[in-house]
N, C-alpha and C positions, 0 to 999 in steps of 0.2 A: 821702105821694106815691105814686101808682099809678108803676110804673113800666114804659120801655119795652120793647116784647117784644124779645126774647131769641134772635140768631142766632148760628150760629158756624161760623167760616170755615176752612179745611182746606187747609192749603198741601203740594202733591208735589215737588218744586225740580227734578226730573227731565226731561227732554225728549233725543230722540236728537239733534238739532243744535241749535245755538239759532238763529233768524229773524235776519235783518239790522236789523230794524225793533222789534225785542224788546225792551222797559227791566224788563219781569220779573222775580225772580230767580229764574232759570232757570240749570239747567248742562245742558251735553250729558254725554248716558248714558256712560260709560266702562266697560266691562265688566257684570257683573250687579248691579242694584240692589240693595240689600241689604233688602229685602222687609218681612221680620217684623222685621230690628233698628226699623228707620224706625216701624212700625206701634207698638210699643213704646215709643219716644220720643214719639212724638204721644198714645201713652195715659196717658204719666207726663208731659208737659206740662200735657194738659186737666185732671188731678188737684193741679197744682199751681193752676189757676186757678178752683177748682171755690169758694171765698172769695167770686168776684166774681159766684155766679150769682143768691145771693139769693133763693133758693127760685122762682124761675123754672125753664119747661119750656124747652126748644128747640122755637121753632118753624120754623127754615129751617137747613138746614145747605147752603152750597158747597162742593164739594174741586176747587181750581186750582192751577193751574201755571205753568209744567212743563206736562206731560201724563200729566193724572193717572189717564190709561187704562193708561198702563205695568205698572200695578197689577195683579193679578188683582181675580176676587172674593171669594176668602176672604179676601184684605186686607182689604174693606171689610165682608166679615161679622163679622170680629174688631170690628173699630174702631166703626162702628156699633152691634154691641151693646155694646159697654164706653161709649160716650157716654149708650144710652139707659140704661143700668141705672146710671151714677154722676150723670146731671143728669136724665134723663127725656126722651121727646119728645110732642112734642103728637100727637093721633090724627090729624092733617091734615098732620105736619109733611112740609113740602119740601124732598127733600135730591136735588140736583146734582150733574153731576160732569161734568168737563171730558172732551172726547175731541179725539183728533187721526185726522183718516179714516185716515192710512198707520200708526194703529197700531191699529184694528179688525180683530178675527179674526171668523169665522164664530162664531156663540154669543155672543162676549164679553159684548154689551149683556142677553142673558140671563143671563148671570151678576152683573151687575150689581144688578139684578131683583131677581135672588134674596137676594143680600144687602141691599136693603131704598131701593137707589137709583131713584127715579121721573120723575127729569129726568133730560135727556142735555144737552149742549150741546156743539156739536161745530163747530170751528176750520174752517170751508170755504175764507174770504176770500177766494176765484175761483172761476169755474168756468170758468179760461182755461188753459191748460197752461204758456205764454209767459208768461202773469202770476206763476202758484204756482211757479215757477221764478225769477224774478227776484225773489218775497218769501221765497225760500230752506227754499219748502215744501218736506216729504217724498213730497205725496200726488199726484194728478194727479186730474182732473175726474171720473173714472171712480169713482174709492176715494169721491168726495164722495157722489155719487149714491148708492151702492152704502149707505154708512153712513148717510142717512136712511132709504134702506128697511130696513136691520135697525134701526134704531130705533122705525121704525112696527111691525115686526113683534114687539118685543121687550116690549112690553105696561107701557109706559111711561105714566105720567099724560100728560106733554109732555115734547118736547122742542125744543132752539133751534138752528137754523145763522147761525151769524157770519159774515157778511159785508163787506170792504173796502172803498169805494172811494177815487177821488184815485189813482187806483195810477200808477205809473212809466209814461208814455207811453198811458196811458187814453185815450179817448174816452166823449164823452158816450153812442154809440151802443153802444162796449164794454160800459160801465157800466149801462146798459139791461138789454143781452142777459145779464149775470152777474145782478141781479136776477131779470129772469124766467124764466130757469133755477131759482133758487132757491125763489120762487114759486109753480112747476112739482110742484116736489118736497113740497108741501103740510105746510111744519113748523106748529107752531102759535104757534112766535116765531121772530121773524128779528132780528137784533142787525144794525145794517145802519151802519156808521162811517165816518169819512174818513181813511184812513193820517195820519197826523201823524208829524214826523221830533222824534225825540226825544232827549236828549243822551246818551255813553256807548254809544249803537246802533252798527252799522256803519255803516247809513246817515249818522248824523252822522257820520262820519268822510269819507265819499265818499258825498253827498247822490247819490241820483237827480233825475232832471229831473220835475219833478209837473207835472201841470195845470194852467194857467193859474185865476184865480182864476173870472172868466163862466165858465169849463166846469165849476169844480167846483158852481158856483151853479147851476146847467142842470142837471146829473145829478142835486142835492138834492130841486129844484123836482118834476122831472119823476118823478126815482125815489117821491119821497114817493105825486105821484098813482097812478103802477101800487101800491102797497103798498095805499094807501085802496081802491082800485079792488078788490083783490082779499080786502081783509073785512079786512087788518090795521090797530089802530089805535095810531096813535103815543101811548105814555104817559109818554115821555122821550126824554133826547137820542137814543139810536141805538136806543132801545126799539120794538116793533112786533111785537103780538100780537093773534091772535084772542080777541074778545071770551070774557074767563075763563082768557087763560092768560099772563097776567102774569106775570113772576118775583118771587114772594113775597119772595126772598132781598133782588133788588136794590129794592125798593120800604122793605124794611127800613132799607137806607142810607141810602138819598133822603128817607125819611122822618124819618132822624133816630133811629131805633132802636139798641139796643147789640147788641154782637157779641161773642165770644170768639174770637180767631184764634189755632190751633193751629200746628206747624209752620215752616220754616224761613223768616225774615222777615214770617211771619205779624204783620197788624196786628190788635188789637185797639178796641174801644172801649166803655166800663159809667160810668154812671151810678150813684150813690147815691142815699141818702134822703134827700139835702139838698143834691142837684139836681148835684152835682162831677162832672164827667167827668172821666173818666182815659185815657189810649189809650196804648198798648201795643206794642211791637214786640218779636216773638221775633228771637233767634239768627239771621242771614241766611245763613251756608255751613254744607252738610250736617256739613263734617266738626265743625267748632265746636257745632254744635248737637246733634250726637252724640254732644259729648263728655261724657264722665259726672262728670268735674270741674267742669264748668260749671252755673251755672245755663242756663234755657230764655230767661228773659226778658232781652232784649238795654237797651230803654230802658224807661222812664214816665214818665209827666207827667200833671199838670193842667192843662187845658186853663184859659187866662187868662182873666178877664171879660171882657179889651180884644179877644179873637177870637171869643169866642161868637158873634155876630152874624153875623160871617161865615160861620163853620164850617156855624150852622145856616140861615143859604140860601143857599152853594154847594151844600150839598147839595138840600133843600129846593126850589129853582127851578129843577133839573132835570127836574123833573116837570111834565107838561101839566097836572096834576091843579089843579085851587085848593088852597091853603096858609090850612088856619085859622088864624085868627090866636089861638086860643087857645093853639096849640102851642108858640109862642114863651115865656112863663111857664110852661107844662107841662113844656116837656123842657129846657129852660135857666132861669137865676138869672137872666134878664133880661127886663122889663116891657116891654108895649108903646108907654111913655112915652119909653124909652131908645132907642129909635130913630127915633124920630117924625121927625126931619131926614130923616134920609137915606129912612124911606117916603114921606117929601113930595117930594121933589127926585126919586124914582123914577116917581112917580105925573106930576110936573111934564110928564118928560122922555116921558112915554108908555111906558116899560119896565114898569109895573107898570099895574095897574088894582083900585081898591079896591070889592069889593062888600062891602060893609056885612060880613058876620063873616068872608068871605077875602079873600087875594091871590091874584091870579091875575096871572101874567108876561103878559107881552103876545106879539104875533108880533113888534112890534120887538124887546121882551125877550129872546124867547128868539135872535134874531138876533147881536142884543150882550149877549148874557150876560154878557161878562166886564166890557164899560163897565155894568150894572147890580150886580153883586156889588162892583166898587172902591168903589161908595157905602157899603158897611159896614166897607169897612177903617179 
C-alpha cells in the first residue's frame, strides 16, 4: 500500500486569556512560560512517535493553540531543526504558525522566517472594536491591520486572517464591512466562519444573543459573493484562497491523510500497511504533560470498520473539490460495494452527485451536510 502523506501538528496550550467562545485546550498565561522546558517535551514526544512515521518525510507542519506566537523564534529554530533532522521535511514542506495580533512585536514574524516558518495565520475575527471586545479579544482593529502588514512585509510564502461571523448582535451590513476590511488588507487566504456556541465555553454558560437565522443566511450568500468577487476561491467550509494558496496542512485532513500530533492534547492520526488507523491523543494539561513520570500519550485506538465511512467523509465532503472514489479502498479497508446504500439514497436525496470516477457534494450538500454524513452512520 502506498501510503498517506505525512503531516504533523504542533500544539502551544498557552494563550494570555482564554475567549469566551474558546473549546481549545487552551490556559491563560500565568507568569513566564516555560519556554525551552515545553520545546523539550515536544522534542521527546515527536521521538516517542518517530515508530508511526514509516519512513515518510513531513510534508506540512501546523503549530496551534493557544497562541503559538508567545514563542520566540529560537523556539521554533530549536524544534524545527530536531523535527527535520529526526523524520526529515519535504523541500516544499509547509509549516504554520498560529498568531494572535495583541501578541505581534515589531520583527517577530521575521524571526519566524528565520527559523524556517513560511505561513502566518493570524486570529483577526473583527475588524470592529465593540465586536473584539465582546469575543474577549486582546487586540483592537488597529493591532489586526498592523499584523498583516508585517506579515506581507516579513517574506512569508502566505499567510491567512480568520475571520468570524454570526457575532453577538451583528448585522448583515456589520458583517459585510468586517469582510471588506479584510479583503482590503490583500491576505492570500481568509478563513472566514460562523461563531458557533460550544459546550464548556463561557458563552455556554451565559449564551449571547446571535443572529437570527435569514441574517446569518444573508451574510453567507452575500459574504461568499464579495470573496469570489475579489479572486478568493472557496475550497471548503470556511476555506477561501487565492488561486495556489490553499493550506497544504488543512487539505491533508480533508483529504483523509495522517498526521502526528505533538504536544499538549495534541490529536494524532497514521495508517499502516494493512490500511488500520490509529488516532491518538497527547497528555491535555501542561503540567501532566510535563510530567517526566508520565508517559506523553494520553489515549489510542483503532478506528472501527463500523465508523470508517463516516470518519472518511466527514472529513472528505468538506471540500468543494470532487472526492475520487478510488480513495475510499485506498485510504480505508472499505470497498465501494460497502456503501452503495447510503451513496444511493445521497445521490437519491440530491446531496451528492455521481460523475462516473467522483463525488462531488452538491450545493444542497454542502447546505445539509450533516443530514448527508448521518447516511454513513
Amino acid at each position: 500500500m502506498s501510503l498517506p502523506p505525512l503531516s504533523l501538528y504542533v500544539h502551544v496550550p498557552w494563550c494570555v486569556q482564554k475567549c469566551p467562545y474558546c473549546d481549545f485546550n487552551s490556559h491563560g498565561q500565568k507568569g513566564t512560560i516555560p519556554e525551552k522546558e515545553y520545546v523539550q517535551h515536544l522534542i521527546d514526544d515527536l521521538k516517542a512517535d518517530l515508530h508511526l512515521v514509516q519512513g515518510r518525510k513531513i510534508h506540512s507542519i501546523f503549530i496551534g493553540g493557544g497562541t503559538p506566537s508567545l514563542l520566540t523564534g529560537d523556539a521554533y529554530t530549536r524544534l524545527l531543526g530536531e523535527v527535520d533532522r529526526l523524520i526529515g521535511l519535504t523541500d516544499d514542506c509547509e509549516i504554520t504558525l498560529e498568531a494572535n495580533p495583541g501578541t505581534v512585536e515589531t520583527g517577530r514574524f521575521k524571526e519566524y522566517v528565520a527559523a524556517g516558518i513560511n505561513r502566518i495565520s493570524i486570529g483577526v475575527q473583527s475588524m470592529q472594536n465593540d465586536k473584539l471586545k465582546a469575543l474577549g479579544r486582546i487586540h483592537g482593529a488597529d493591532e489586526a491591520s498592523y499584523a498583516a502588514k508585517q506579515a506581507h512585509q516579513a517574506g512569508l510564502n502566505s499567510f491567512n486572517l480568520d475571520l468570524m461571523h454570526g457575532l453577538p448582535g451583528q448585522s448583515v451590513a456589520d458583517a459585510l464591512s468586517d469582510l471588506e476590511k479584510i479583503i482590503a488588507l490583500n491576505p492570500p487566504h481568509i478563513s472566514w466562519y460562523q461563531l458557533t456556541i460550544e459546550p464548556n465555553t463561557q458563552f455556554a454558560s451565559k449564551p449571547p444573543t446571535l443572529p437570527h437565522d435569514d441574517t446569518l443566511w444573508d451574510i453567507q450568500e452575500q459574504g461568499q459573493a464579495l470573496l469570489a468577487a475579489a479572486g478568493y476561491e472557496q475550497y471548503e467550509i470556511s476555506g477561501y484562497a487565492k488561486p495556489g494558496y490553499q493550506c497544504r496542512h488543512n487539505l491533508n485532513y480533508w483529504r483523509f491523510g495522517d498526521y502526528l500530533g505533538i504536544g499538549c492534547g495534541a490529536h494524532g492520526k497514521i495508517t499502516d500497511e494493512n490500511k488500520v488507523i490509529t488516532r491518538t491523543v497527547k497528555v491535555k494539561h501542561p503540567r501532566g504533560y510535563m510530567d517526566l513520570a508520565k508517559p506523553y500519550l494520553y489515549q489510542q485506538w483503532q478506528v472501527a470498520e463500523d465508523d470508517l465511512a463516516f470518519e472518511f467523509f466527514m472529513n472528505r465532503f468538506r471540500l468543494v473539490e470532487p472526492c475520487p472514489k478510488a480513495d475510499l479502498p485506498l485510504l480505508t479497508s472499505l470497498s465501494l460495494q460497502s456503501q452503495e446504500q447510503a451513496l444511493t439514497e445521497a445521490i437519491a436525496k440530491g446531496l451528492l452527485i455521481d460523475d462516473k470516477d467522483n463525488w462531488q457534494v452538491s450545493q444542497k450538500g454542502h447546505r445539509f451536510l450533516n443530514d448527508l454524513l448521518e447516511l454513513f452512520v
